[in-house]
C-alpha positions in Angstrom: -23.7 25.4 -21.0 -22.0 27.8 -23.3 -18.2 27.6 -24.0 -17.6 30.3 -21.8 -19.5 29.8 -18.9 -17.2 26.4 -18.4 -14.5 28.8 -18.8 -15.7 31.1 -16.2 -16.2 27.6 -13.9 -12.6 27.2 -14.4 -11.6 30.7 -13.6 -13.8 30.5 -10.5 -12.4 27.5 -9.0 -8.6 28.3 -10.6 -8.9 30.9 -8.1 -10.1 29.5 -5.3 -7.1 26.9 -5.9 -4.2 29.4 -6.2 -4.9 31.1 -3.1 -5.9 27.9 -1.2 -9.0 29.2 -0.6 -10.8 26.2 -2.0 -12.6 23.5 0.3 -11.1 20.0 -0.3 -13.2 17.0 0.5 -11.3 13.4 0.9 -12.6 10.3 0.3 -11.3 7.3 2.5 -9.2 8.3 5.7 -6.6 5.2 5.0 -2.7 5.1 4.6 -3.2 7.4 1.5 -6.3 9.7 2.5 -5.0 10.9 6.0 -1.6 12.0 5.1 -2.9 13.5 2.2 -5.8 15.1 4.7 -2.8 16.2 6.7 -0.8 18.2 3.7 -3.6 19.7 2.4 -4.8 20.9 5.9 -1.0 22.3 6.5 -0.8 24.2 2.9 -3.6 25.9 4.3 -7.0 24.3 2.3 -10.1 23.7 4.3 -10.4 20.0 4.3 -13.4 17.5 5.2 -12.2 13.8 5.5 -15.3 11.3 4.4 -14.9 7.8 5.5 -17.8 5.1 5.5 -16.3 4.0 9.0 -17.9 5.7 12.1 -15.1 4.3 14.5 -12.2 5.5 12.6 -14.2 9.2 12.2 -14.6 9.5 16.0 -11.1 8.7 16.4 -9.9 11.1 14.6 -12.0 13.6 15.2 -10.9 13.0 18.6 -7.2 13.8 18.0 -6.1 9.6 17.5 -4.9 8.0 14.8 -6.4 5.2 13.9 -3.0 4.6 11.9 0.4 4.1 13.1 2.4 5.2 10.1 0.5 9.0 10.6 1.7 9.7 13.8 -0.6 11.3 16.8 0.8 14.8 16.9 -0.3 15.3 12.9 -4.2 13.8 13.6 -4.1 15.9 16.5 -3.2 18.9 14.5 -6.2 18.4 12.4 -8.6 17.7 15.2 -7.6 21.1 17.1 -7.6 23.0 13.7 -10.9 24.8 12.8 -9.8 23.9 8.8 -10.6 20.4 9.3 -12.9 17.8 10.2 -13.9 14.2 9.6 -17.2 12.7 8.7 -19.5 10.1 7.4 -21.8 12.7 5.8 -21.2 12.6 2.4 -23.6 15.7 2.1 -21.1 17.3 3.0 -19.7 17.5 -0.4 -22.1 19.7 -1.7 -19.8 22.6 -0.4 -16.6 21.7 -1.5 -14.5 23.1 -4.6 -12.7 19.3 -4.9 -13.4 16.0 -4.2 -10.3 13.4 -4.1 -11.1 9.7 -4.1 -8.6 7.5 -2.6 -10.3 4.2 -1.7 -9.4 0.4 -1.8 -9.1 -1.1 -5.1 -8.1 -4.6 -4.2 -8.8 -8.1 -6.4 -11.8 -10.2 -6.5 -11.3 -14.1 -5.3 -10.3 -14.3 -9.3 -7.9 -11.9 -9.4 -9.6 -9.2 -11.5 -10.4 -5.4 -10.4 -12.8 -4.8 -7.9 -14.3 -1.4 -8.4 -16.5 -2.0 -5.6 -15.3 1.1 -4.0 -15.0 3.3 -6.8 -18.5 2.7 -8.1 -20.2 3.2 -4.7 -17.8 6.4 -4.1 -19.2 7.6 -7.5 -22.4 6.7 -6.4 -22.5 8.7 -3.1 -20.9 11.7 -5.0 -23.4 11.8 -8.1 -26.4 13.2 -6.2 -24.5 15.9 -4.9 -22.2 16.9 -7.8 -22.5 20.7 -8.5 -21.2 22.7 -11.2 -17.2 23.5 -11.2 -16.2 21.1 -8.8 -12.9 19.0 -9.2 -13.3 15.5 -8.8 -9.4 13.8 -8.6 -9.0 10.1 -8.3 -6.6 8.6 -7.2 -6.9 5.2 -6.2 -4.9 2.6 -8.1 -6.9 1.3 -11.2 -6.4 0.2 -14.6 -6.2 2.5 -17.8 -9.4 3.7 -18.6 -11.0 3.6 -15.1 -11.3 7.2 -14.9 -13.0 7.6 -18.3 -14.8 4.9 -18.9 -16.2 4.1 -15.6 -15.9 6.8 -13.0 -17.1 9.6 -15.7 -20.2 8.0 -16.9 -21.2 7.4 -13.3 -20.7 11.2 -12.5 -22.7 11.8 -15.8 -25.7 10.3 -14.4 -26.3 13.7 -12.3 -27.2 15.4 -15.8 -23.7 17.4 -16.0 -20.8 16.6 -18.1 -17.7 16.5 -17.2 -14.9 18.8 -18.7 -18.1 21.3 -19.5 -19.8 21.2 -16.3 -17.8 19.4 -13.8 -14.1 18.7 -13.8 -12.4 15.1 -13.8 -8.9 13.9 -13.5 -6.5 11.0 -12.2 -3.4 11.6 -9.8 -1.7 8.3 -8.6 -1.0 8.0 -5.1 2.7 7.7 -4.4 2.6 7.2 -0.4 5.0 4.8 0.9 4.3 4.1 5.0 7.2 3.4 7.0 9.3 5.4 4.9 10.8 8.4 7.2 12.7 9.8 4.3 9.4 11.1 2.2 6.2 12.0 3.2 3.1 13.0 0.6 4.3 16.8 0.4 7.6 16.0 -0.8 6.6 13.5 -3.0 6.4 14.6 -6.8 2.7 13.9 -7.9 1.3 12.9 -11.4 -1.8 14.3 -12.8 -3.8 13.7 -15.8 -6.4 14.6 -17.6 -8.4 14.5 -20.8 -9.2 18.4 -21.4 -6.5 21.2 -21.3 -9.0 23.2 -18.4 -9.0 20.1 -16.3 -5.3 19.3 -16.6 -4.6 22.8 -15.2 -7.0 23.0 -12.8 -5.5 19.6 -11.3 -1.9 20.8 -11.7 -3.1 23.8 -9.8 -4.7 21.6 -7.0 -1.3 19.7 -6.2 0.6 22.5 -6.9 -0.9 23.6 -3.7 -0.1 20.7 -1.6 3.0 18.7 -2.9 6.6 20.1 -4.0 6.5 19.1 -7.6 4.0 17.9 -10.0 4.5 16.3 -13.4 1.7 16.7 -15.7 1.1 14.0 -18.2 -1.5 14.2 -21.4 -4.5 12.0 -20.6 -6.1 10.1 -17.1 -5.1 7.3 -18.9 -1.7 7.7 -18.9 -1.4 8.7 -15.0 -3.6 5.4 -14.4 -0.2 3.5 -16.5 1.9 5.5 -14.3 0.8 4.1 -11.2 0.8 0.8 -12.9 3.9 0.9 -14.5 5.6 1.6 -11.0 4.6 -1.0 -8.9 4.9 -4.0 -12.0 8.5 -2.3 -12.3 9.1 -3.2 -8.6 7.0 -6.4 -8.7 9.6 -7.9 -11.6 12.8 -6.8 -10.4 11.6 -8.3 -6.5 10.7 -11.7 -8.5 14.2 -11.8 -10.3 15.9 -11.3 -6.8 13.7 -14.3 -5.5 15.1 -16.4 -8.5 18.4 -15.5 -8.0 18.2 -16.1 -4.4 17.3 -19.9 -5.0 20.0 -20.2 -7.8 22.7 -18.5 -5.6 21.6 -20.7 -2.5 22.3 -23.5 -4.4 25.9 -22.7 -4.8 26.8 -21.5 -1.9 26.8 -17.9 -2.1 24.9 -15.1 -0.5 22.2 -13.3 -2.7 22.4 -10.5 0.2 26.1 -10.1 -0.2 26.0 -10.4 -4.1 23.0 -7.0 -4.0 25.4 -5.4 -1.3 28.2 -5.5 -3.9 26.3 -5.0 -7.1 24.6 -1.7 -5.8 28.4 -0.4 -5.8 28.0 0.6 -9.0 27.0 4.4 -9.6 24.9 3.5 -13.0 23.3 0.5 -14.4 22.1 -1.6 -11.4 19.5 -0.5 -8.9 18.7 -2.8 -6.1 15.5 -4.9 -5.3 15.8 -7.3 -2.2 14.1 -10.9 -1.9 11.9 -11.8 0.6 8.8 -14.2 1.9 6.4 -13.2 -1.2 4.6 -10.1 -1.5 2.6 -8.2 0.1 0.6 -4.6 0.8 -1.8 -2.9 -1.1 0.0 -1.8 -4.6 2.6 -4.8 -5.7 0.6 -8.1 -5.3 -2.3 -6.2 -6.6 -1.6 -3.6 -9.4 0.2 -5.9 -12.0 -3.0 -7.7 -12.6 -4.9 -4.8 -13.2 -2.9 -4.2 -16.5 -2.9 -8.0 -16.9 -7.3 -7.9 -16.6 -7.0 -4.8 -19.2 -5.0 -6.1 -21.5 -6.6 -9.6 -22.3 -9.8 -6.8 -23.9 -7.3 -5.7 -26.1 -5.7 -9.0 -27.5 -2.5 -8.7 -25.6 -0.9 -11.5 -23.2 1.0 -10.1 -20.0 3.8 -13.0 -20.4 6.1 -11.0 -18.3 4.1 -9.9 -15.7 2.4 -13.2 -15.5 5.7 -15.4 -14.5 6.7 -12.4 -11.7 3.6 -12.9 -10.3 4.2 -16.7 -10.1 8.2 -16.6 -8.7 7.1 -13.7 -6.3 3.5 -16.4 -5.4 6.0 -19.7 -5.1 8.2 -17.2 -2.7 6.3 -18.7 0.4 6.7 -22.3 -0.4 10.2 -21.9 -0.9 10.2 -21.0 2.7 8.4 -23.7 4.1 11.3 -25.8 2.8 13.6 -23.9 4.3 12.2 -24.2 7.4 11.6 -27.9 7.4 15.4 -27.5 6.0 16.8 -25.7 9.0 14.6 -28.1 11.2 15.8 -31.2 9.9 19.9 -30.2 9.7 19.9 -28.5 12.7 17.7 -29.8 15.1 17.4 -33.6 13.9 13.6 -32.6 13.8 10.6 -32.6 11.4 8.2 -30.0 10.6 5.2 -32.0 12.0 4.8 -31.0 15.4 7.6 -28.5 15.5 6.4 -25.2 17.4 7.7 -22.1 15.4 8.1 -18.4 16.4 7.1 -16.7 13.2 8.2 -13.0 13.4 6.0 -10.2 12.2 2.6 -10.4 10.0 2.5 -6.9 9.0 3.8 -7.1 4.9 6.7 -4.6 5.0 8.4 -2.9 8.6 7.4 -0.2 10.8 3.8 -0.6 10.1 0.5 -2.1 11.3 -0.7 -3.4 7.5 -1.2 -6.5 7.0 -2.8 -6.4 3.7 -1.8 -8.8 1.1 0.8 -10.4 3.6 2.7 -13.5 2.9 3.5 -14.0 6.5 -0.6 -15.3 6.9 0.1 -17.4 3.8 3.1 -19.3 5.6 1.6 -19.3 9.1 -1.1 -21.1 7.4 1.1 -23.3 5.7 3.1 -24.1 8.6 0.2 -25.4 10.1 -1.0 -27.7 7.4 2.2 -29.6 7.5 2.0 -30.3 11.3 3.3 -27.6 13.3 2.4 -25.4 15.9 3.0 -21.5 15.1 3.0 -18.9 17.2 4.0 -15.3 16.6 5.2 -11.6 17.6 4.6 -8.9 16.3 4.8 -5.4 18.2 2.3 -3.8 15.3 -0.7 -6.5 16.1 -1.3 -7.3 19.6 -3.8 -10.0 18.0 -4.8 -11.1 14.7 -7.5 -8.9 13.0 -10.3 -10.5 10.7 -9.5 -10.8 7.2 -11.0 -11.7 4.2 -8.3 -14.5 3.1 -7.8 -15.5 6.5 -10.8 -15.9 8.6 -9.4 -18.5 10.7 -6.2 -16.7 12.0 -8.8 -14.0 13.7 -8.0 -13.5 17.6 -5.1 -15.0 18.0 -2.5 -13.1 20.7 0.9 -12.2 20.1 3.2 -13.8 22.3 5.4 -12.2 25.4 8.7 -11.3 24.5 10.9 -12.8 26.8 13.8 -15.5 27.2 11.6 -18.0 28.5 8.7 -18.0 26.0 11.3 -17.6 22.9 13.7 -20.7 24.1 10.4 -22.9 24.0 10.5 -22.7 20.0 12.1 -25.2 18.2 12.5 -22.6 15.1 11.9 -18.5 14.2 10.8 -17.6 11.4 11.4 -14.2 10.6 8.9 -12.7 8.0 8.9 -8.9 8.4 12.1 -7.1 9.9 10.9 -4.5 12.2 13.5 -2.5 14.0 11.8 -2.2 17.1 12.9 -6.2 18.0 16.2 -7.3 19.4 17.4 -9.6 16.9 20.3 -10.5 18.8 18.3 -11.9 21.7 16.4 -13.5 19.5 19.5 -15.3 17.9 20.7 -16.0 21.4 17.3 -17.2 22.8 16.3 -19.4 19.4 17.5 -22.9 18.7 17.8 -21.9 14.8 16.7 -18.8 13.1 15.3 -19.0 9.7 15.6 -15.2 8.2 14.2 -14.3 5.3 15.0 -10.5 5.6 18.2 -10.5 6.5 17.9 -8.6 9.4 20.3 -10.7 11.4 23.3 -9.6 9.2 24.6 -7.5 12.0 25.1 -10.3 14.2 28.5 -11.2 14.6 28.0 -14.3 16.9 26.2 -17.8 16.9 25.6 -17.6 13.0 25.7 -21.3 12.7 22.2 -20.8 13.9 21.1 -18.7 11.3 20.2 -19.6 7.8 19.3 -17.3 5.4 16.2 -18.4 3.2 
């Protein structure tokens, strides 16, 4: 392949990009490959949405989301449009101008990367790799992942990439839940390791998000990404510390952020909470941590924010057994608790990485009886960490069941519960979230852990 002929590829497909022309292919229809199936369906690309699972591609082929954050009226949008469809076809992507990745990259039972769905997504797409396609990951990964293990897998076809194909990183930035942003107004990063790529992958988002910042390498998008979430990881571990330190003297580490994020420069909040959980904070920081130890380098920092933000569940267990023993004269053993919401953040139905399993499971080994609510999970799906939880029902909300509980246990602060009932109805109310603050009455029987 001649110099020129992989600059007539990138001519081709440049073209196809900038008038949206092109024929975009996404990998994994989770939180991040829907909504970005969604905006590039609504900029006006052709879109095919692979996914391994046959349920979720009925359902949305159907017009139903299979998640709650993406609401009904967008998946129907894309089932009624003649632009899109889903499938588990991965020939499919023979005829497509792109191909983004954005599968699971979660942690192996010792805490390194898992590639598992990388490598296998490489795998499928080797066979049918043609010349001038685009192939963007963007699944969360260490530094490097994109060049020194995606690229050598796509190799294996016989075509190179940056002469025969086209490879590049963009992080994903989605945030479900969040109503004030949404993955078009998002500003996207975009890297690659040739000048034609870098453009062609500018081009791409250019197409589909507001803004997009390109950086000079894959690598240095893949530090983005990680760089973001260990920011947020740190800052939520020092609020955890201070919320012990402060506890102990008497003060409120909720009133204390309230009146620190006064200030217009300097200080930008972070909130404390049961541990953490999700698919990007508990996770990405020991991607960088895996990487660095092959260069020499010790993740100190990182290292002791993952162990304040990992204590963050025991920490509650005392303060329910706390709460239990001051308030009600009563021990832990054989105390039935109300824990409140399993999902990992509010307003959705994820449950990855949650600390609210953690503590339920906890609760149990010391004796008592938990039960919980959550609006988002009408029963406990399987999971790989917590096998044994599988099946079990959410309660009924109502006076009766709630005033049975010796304790609640709020873990996740969905708006869609009446926290003032629940104050009313409850005995004591261990909050960890701070959504009680409102409530004006009865706050002897809240305590704040």
């Amino acid at each position: 392949m001649t110099e020129h002929s992989t600059t007539e590829l990138a001519a081709t497909l440049m073209e196809t990009l900038k008038s949206r022309s092109a024929k975009i292919a996404i990998v994994g229809l989770g939180y991040v490959g829907l909504p970005l199936a969604f905006a590039a369906h609504k900029a006006g690309f052709r879109v095919i949405g692979l996914d391994v699972d046959e349920q979720k591609v009925n359902l949305i082929n159907a017009g139903s989301s299979p998640i709650r954050s993406v609401t009904p009226e967008r998946v129907q949008a894309l089932a009624r449009s003649d632009r899109f469809h889903a499938t588990t076809n991965f020939d499919e992507l023979r005829e497509v101008n792109a191909v983004i990745i954005c599968v699971p990259t979660p942690l192996s039972p010792h805490r390194d990367p898992d590639l598992t769905f990388i490598r296998k997504t490489g795998e499928s797409i080797c066979p049918r790799l043609r010349k001038g396609q685009l192939v963007v990951l963007e699944s969360t990964t260490y530094p490097g992942t994109t060049e020194e293990f995606l690229k050598p897998l796509l190799e294996q076809s016989g075509l190179k990439a940056g002469v025969d194909f086209f490879l590049a990183y963009s992080p994903e930035r989605e945030d479900p839940g969040n109503l004030n942003f949404e993955t078009a107004t998002i500003p996207r990063v975009v890297g690659a390791d040739d000048p034609a790529t870098s453009e062609l992958v500018a081009a791409l988002y250019a197409g589909i998000v507001n803004k997009v910042i390109s950086v000079s390498s894959a690598a240095t998008a893949e530090a983005v990404k990680l760089t973001e979430n260990i920011f947020r990881a740190v800052n939520i571990a020092l609020m955890n510390e201070l919320k012990l330190i402060y506890a102990r003297m008497g003060i409120d580490i909720w009133e204390v952020i309230d009146a620190a994020k006064t200030k217009p420069f300097g200080f930008m909040p972070f909130y404390p909470g049961p541990g953490l959980g999700g698919h990007c904070i508990p996770v990405d920081p020991f991607y960088l941590t895996w990487k660095a130890r092959a260069y020499g380098v010790s993740t100190h920092f990182i290292e002791l924010a993952g162990e304040v933000n990992s204590d963050a569940p025991r920490h509650v267990i005392s303060a329910v057994a706390e709460a239990l023993s001051r308030k009600q004269r009563a021990s832990l053993n054989g105390a039935r608790i109300l824990l409140l919401g399993l999902a990992y953040k509010k307003n959705v139905d994820d449950m990855r990485e949650s600390p609210s399993l953690a503590i339920l499971e906890m609760l149990e080994e010391r004796g008592a009886r938990v039960e919980y609510y959550d609006p988002y999970f009408p029963s406990i799906p399987n999971t790989r960490d917590h096998k044994s939880l599988a099946g079990r029902k959410c309660i009924t909300w109502d006076e009766n069941t709630i005033r049975g509980f010796d304790a609640a246990l709020i873990c996740t602060d969905h708006d869609d519960v009446n926290y003032r009932n629940l104050v009313e109805w409850s005995k004591v109310v261990v909050d960890t979230r701070n959504a009680t603050r409102s409530i004006a009455g009865d706050r002897e029987k809240i305590v704040l852990a």
